[in-house]
N, C-alpha and C positions, 0 to 999 in steps of 0.2 A: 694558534689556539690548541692545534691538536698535543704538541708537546708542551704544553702549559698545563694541561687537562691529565695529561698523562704526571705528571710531576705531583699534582696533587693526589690522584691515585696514589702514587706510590706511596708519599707522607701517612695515607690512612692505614696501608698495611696490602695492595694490592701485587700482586707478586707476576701477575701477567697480563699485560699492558700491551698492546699493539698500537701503533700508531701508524696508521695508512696514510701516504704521502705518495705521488705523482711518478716520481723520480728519485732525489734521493732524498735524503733528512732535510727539514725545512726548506723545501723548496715551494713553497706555498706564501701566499701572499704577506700572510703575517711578518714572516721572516724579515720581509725587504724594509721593516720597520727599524732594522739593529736594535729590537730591546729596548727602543725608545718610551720612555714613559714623559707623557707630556704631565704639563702642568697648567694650562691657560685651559681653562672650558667655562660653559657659560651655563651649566644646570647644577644644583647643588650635591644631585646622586655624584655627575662626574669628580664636582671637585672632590667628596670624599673619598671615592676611588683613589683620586690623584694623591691624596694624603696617607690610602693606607699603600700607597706605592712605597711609602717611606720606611716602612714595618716590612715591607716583601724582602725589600734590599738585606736588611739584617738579616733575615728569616732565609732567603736564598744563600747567603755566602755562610750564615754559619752551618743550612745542611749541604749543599754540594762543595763548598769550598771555593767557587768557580769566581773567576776576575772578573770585576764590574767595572768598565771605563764609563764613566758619565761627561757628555759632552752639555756644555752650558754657556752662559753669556758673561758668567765670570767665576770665579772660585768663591766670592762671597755668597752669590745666589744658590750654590752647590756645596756651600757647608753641610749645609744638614746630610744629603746624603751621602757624601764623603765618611761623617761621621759615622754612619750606618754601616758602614763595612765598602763604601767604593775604592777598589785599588789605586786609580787616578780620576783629576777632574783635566780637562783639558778644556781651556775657556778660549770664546771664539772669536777673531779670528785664530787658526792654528797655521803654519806653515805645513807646507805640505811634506806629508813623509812622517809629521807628527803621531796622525793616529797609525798609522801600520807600528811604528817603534812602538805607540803605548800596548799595542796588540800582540806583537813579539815581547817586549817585556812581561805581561799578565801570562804570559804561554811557559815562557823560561822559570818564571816561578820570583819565589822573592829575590827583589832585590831593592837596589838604591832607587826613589820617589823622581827617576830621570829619564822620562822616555827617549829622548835622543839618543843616548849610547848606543841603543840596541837597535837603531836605524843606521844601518851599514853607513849611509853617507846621503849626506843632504845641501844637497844645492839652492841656495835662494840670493837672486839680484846681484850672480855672479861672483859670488860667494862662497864655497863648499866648505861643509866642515866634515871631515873624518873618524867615525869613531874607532875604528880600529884603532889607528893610531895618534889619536886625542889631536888632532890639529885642525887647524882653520888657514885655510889658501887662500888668497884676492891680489890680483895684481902683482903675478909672479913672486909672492913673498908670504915665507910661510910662519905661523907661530904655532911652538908647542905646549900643551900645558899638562897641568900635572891631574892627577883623579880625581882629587879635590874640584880644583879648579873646573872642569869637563865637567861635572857634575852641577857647578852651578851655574854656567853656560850653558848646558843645555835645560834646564829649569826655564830662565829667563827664553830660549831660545823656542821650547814647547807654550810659553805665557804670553807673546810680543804682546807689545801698546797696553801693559796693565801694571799698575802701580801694587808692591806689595812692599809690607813692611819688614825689617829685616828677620822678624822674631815671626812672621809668617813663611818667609823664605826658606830659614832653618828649618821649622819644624816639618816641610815637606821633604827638602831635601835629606835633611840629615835626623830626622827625628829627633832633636835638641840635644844635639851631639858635641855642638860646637856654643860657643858665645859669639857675644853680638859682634865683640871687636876682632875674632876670629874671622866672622863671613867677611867685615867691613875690609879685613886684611886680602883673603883671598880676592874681592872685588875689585881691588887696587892691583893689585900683580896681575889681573885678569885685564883691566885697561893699559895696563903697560904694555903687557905685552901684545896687543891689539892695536897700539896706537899706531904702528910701522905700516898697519895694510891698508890704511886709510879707508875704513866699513865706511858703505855706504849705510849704516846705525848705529848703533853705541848704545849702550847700557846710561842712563841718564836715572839725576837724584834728585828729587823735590824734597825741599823740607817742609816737613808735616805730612807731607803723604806716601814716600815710598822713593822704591828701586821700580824702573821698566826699561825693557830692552825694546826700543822705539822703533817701528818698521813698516812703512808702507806696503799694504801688501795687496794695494789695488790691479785688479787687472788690468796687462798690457793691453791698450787697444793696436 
């Protein structure tokens, strides 16, 4: 509260601002919220609160500039504030490793709509994929792929168990950079060369509803 309170000070013209905290900057309870802004409440004051959340989003990034990750239950429930200025949506469940890469990416400044890159290296069900050097290991056997490629692997790889269509795909990844039978092209070189490690998931196509990279991601008991 206290650096939320100070923020707005400042927006009216306030030029000396303290903010008393414990220990260091936001270490107060608010903090431990990460900036989450809910949406479910049950008094009509809150829900309009929750609605002019949607105006702060804009209103935050166009005065500080600062990266907004919004975590949600899917990218269509998290359109709206996407569109408001959030730098990524990361819908849930996420592999782990996810949000630190979307947090190193927002830090690094702009770049490609692909938080996995910028996650050194990510392990799941025995599986590791490489960003450094764009590859994915399983079962002694490695494939490499090209930036393109790693770019839309790691989309699908930050989204698992979620259908999207391919003209929704593009315009995260590549901001409609590419055509449709472009992605369809990289999406096929991407299963080839993935077919040899035998994933225990794979990238799967519904017609009428989309692309999802299909992955259990229940805890071991």
């Amino acid at each position: 509260m206290g650096a939320m309170v100070a923020y707005h000070l400042a927006l009216l013209g306030a030029d000396d601002v303290v903010v008393a905290e414990r220990s260091e900057l936001a270490s107060g309870s608010t903090a431990r919220a990460m900036g989450g802004v809910r949406q479910q409440f049950s008094t009509a004051a809150e829900v309009v609160l929750a609605r002019e959340s949607i105006d702060f989003l804009a209103e935050l990034r166009r005065n500080t500039g600062c990266p907004i990750i919004v975590l949600d239950e899917s990218f269509d429930e998290a359109r709206t504030r996407y569109e408001a200025g959030a730098d990524q949506i990361l819908a849930k469940p996420f592999v782990p490793g996810a949000l630190i890469g979307a947090i190193k990416a927002a830090l690094r400044g702009p770049s490609p709509n692909s938080v996995v890159p910028v996650a050194t290296e990510i392990k799941v069900q025995g599986v590791r994929f490489d960003a450094a050097t764009r590859t994915v290991h399983h079962a002694n056997v490695t494939a490499s792929l090209s930036r393109r490629e790693w770019q839309l692997l790691a989309f699908f790889l930050a989204n698992t168990n979620r259908y999207y269509e391919a003209r929704d795909v593009i315009d995260q990844v590549w901001d409609r950079e590419i055509s449709t039978e472009q992605f369809r092209s990289y999406l096929t070189r991407i299963r080839r060369k993935l077919e040899p490690l035998r994933l225990p998931f794979q990238i799967v196509t519904r017609p009428g509803v989309g692309y999802a990279l299909n992955m259990d991601l229940s805890p071991v008991v």
